[in-house]
Residue, then its C-alpha position, 0 to 999 in steps of 0.5 A: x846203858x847195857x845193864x849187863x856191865x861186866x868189869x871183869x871183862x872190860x878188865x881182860x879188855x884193857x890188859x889185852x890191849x896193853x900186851x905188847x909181848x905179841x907182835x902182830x903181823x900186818x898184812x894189809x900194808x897200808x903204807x905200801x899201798x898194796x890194798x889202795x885199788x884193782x884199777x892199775x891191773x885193769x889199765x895194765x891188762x887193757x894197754x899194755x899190748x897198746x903202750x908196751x909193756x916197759x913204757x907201761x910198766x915205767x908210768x905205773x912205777x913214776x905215778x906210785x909213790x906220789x898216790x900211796x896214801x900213808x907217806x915214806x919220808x925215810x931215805x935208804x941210808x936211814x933205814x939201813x942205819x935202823x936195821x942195822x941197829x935193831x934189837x926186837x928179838x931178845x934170843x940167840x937169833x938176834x945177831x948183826x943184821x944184814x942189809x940188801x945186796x946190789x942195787x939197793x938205790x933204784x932197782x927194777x925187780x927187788x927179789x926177797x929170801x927168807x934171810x941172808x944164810x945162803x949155802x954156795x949151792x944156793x948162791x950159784x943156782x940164783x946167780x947162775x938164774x940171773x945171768x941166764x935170763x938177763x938180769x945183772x947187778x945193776x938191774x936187782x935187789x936181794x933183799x931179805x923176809x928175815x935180816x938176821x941170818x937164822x935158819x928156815x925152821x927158826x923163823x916164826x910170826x914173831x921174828x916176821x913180825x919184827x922184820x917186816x916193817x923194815x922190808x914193806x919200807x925198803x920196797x917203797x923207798x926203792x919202788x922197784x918194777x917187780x917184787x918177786x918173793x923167793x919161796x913160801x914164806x916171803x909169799x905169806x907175807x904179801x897173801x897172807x898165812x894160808x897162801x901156797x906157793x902153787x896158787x901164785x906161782x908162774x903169774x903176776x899178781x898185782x896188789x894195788x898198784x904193786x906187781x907180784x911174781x913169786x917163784x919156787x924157793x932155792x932150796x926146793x929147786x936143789x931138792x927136786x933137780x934138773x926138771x926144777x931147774x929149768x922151771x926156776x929158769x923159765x920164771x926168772x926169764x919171764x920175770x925179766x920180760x916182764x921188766x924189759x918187754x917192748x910189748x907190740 
């Protein structure tokens, strides 16, 4: 027994633990499987210009959710019904949730914004990107980071934190193809606090068995312009080659 018990500290211990005022953000997600194994990258690079990429992609898409160690036995309606009813953030943020957009049953690419307060600028740059590149609405889901419609400078960890989990679920359920997370912040919560846009931009990154592709967000497009413009173009584009190449 260590002669150096200290009850004071033990104390600080117990009553830490038992603080749920913070919500912590978890971003290893166990239950999407994120961290379960590098191997689907390795087979997707040595095959894919072999099987092709779409027949590829679909295999890994049919083999994932039975191989994801922590279950999701929600359907989407279900969780829907819990987001919509959701009451975490006690504030003047906390208004009707909203839900996704389009195909919300079985998209190939689910896209992730910070929340649902879309500018018409906004909406018709995105809209404009999906229908250039190839994409319609039967192919994606818009889905959200943040539900409740607050504005980008009001989102914090916690508010992340009490969202989250509702998106690491929807994206199981709907186990799209593709996840392509809409500016910085949705791309800190799959790479964590210290990930910048730059790192990952342009690229697939594969966390398990789960393809990643972020893009510049919206708003930085319509700040910077044209230029920035056809570089959104270009990564939406190969977003949906990615989905619907035939490969060699």
């Amino acid at each position: 027994m260590n002669s150096d018990f200290n009850q004071k500290q033990l104390n600080q211990i117990i009553s830490s633990a038992l603080d749920d005022s913070v919500v912590p953000i978890d971003r290893l997600y166990g239950q999407l499987g994120f961290m379960e194994s590098q191997v689907i990258e390795s087979i997707f690079t040595a095959f894919k210009d072999r099987i092709g990429e779409t027949d590829l992609i679909n295999v890994i898409r049919d083999s994932r959710i039975p191989a994801i160690s922590v279950k999701n036995n929600f359907k989407i309606t279900d969780l829907h019904t819990v987001t919509k009813n959701c009451s975490k953030c006690k504030s003047s943020l906390s208004v009707d949730p909203q839900l996704p957009k389009w195909n919300v049953n079985n998209p190939d690419v689910v896209f992730i914004m910070d929340s649902p307060l879309l500018t018409q600028q906004v909406t018709s740059l995105f809209v404009a990107a999906l229908k250039k590149s190839g994409f319609n609405s039967n192919q994606i889901c818009l889905t959200y980071l943040v539900r409740c419609p607050v504005i980008s400078s009001s989102i914090d960890d916690v508010i992340i934190g009490n969202c989250s989990n509702y998106l690491h679920q929807e994206i199981q359920i709907m186990n799209p193809k593709l996840v392509v997370p809409i500016g910085s912040n949705p791309l800190k919560l799959f790479f964590g606090p210290d990930a910048k846009i730059k790192t990952y931009k342009g690229k697939i990154t594969w966390l398990g068995s789960w393809p990643i592709f972020p893009i510049y967000s919206l708003l930085y497009i319509l700040k910077i312009g044209a230029s920035a413009e056809e570089i959104f173009y270009a990564d939406m584009l190969q977003a949906y080659q990615f989905c619907y190449s035939k490969g060699s």
